[in-house]
N, C-alpha and C positions, 0 to 999 in steps of 0.2 A: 504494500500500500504506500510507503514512504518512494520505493523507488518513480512508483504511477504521479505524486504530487509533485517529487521534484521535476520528472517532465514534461509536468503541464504548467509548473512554474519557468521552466524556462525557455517554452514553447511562447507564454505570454509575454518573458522577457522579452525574446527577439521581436516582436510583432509590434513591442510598443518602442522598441529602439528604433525601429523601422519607420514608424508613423512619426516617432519627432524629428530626425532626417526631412521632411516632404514639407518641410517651414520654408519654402523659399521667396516669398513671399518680395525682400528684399534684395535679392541675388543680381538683380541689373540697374548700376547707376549711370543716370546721364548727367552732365552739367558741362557750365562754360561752352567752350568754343568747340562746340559739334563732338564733343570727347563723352568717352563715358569709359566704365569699369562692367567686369563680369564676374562674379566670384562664382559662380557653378562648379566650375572643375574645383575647388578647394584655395585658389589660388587665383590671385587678382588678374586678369586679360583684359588689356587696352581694348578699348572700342572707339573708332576714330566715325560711325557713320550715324552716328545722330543729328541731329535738326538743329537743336538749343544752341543761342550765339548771344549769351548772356555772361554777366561776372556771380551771379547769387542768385538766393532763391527757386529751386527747383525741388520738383515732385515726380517718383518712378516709383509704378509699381507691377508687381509680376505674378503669375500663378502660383500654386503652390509650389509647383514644380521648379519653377524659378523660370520658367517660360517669359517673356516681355509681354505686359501687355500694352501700358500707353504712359505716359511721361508728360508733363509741361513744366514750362516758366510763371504759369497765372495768368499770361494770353491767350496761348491757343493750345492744343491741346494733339501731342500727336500718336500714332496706334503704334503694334510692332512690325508694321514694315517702313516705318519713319515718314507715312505719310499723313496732312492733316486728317482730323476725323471728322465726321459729319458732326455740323453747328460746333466744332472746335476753334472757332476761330471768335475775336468779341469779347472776350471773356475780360472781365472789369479786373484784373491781378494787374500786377506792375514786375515787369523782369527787373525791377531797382528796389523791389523788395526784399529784406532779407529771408522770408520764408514766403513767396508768392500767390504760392500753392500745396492743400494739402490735400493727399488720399485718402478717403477713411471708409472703408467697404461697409456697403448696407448689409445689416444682420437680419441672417436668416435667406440671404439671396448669395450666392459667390460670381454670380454673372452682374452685379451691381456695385456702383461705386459712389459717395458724394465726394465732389470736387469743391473745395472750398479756395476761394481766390483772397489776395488782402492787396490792397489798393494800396499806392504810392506815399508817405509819408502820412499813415493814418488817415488818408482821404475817405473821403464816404460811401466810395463804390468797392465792390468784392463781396 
C-alpha cells in the first residue's frame, strides 16, 4: 500500500511541475527601437522585428505557452505577426509615458484582454 501512494505521489509531483512550466505568459518583450527579447528557450534571444520606435512605456503579452500574442506603446496596438490590429490604432496612451500601456486579461475568458492606456503627463485621456 505505501509503495501504490508513493507513486501516485509522484505521478502528481510530475504533472504539477509540469503545469507551472506553461506560465509563459511573459516570455516575449518588445521595446525601444523595433528591438525586443525572447526568453522561451531558457535564455535571452534578440529580436530585432518589432514595430515599437519608442524610449518607454510599453506592454507585451503572450500565451501561456509563451507564444506572442500582441504588444503596444499606448497608441496602437500590434498582433504577432507585427502587424496593426483591427481598431488598434487611436488609442489615447502617450509612447512618452513611463508605463503607456497595461495588459491585464479578462477573468474567466483566456481569448480576452483589457488594455489600459495612460495619457501624457497625467493628461485626461487613457
Amino acid at each position: 500500500m505505501r509503495q501504490g501512494l508513493r507513486y501516485i505521489f509522484f505521478i502528481v509531483l510530475i504533472f504539477t511541475c509540469r503545469i507551472s512550466f506553461a506560465q509563459g505568459e511573459a516570455n516575449v518583450w518588445y521595446f525601444g527601437r523595433y528591438l525586443g527579447l525572447d526568453f522561451n528557450s531558457g535564455t535571452a534571444v534578440a529580436l530585432n522585428d518589432g514595430q515599437l520606435n519608442t524610449t518607454e512605456g510599453v506592454a507585451t503579452i503572450c500565451r501561456p505557452n509563451g507564444s506572442l500574442l500582441f504588444y503596444t506603446e499606448g497608441t496602437k496596438v500590434w498582433n504577432r505577426f507585427h502587424q496593426v490590429m483591427p481598431n488598434g490604432t487611436g488609442l489615447f496612451g502617450s509612447y512618452t509615458s513611463t508605463q503607456s500601456g497595461v495588459i491585464v486579461p479578462f477573468i474567466g475568458d483566456t481569448t480576452k484582454f483589457y488594455l489600459f492606456t495612460v495619457d501624457a503627463e497625467s493628461g485626461p485621456r487613457g
